[in-house]
C-alpha positions in Angstrom: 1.7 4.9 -14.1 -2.2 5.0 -14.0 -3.2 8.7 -13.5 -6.6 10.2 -13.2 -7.3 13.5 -13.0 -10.7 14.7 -11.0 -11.7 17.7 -12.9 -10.9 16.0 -16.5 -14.6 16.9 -17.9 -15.3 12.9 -18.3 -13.3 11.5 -15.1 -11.1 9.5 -17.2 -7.6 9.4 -17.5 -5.3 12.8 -17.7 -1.3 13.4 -17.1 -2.4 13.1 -13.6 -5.0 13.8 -11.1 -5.2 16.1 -8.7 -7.8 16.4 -5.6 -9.3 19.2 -3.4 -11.0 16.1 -1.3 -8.7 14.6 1.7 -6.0 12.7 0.1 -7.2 9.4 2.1 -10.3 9.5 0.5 -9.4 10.4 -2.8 -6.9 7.4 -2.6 -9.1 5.4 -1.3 -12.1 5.8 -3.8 -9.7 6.2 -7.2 -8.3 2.8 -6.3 -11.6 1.6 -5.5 -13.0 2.3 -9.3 -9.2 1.4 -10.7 -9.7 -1.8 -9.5 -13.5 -1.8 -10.0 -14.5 -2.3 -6.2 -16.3 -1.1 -3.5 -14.4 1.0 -1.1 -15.6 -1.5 1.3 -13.8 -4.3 -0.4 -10.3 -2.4 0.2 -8.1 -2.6 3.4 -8.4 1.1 5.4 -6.0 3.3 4.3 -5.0 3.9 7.8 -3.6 0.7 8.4 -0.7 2.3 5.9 -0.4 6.0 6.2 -1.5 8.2 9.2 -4.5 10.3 7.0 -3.7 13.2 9.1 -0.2 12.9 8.8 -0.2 12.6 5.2 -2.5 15.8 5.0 0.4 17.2 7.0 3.2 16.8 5.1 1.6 18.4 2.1 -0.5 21.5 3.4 1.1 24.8 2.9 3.4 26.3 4.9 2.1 28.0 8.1 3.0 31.3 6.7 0.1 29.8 3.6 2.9 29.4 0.6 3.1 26.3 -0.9 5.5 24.2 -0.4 8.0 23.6 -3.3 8.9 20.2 -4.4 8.8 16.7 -3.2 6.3 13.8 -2.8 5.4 10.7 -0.4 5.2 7.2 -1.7 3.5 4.6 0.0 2.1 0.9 -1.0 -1.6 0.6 -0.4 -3.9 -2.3 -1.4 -1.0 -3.8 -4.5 -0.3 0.0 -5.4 2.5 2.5 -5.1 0.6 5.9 -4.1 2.8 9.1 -4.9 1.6 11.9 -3.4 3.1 15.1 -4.8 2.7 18.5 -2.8 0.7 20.0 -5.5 -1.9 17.4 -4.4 -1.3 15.5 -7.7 -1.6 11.7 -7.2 -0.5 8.8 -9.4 -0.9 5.0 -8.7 1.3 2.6 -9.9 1.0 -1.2 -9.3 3.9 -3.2 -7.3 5.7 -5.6 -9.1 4.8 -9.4 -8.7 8.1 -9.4 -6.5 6.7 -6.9 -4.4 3.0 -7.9 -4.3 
């Protein structure tokens, strides 16, 4: 799995990474320099996931606790995107059967 992790001092790779951005765009721009792109060059995310939705299903609880435990995987742009609920995201490219 290719991680990144956005507060590692030089940007480069960690044991994951983990944004405070919205997830969408996070996705969307770590792809973009994994694949050394322009966002521009990429399909919109939307056309995948619901942005909002995914927000959603990983904001706290309405009480504000977090929520314990599972993740969201979706293919974007020859990728599997795992989104965990501790905001931690890891990309993984598909398989030539899947691509």
């Amino acid at each position: 799995m290719d991680s990144e992790n956005s507060s590692h001092p030089d940007g480069g790779a960690g044991p994951g990474w983990r944004t405070e951005k919205p997830l969408a765009t996070t996705i969307v721009e770590r792809l973009a320099a994994h694949k050394d792109v322009s966002v521009d060059d990429l399909e919109p995310i939307y056309e995948y996931i619901d942005p909002d939705a995914l927000e959603a299903l990983i904001a706290p609880r309405t009480d504000a606790s977090d929520r314990i435990g599972g993740q969201i995987t979706f293919m974007y742009a020859g990728y599997h995107v795992t989104v965990c609920r501790d905001r931690t995201i890891d990309l993984e490219p598909l398989g030539e059967e899947e691509g």
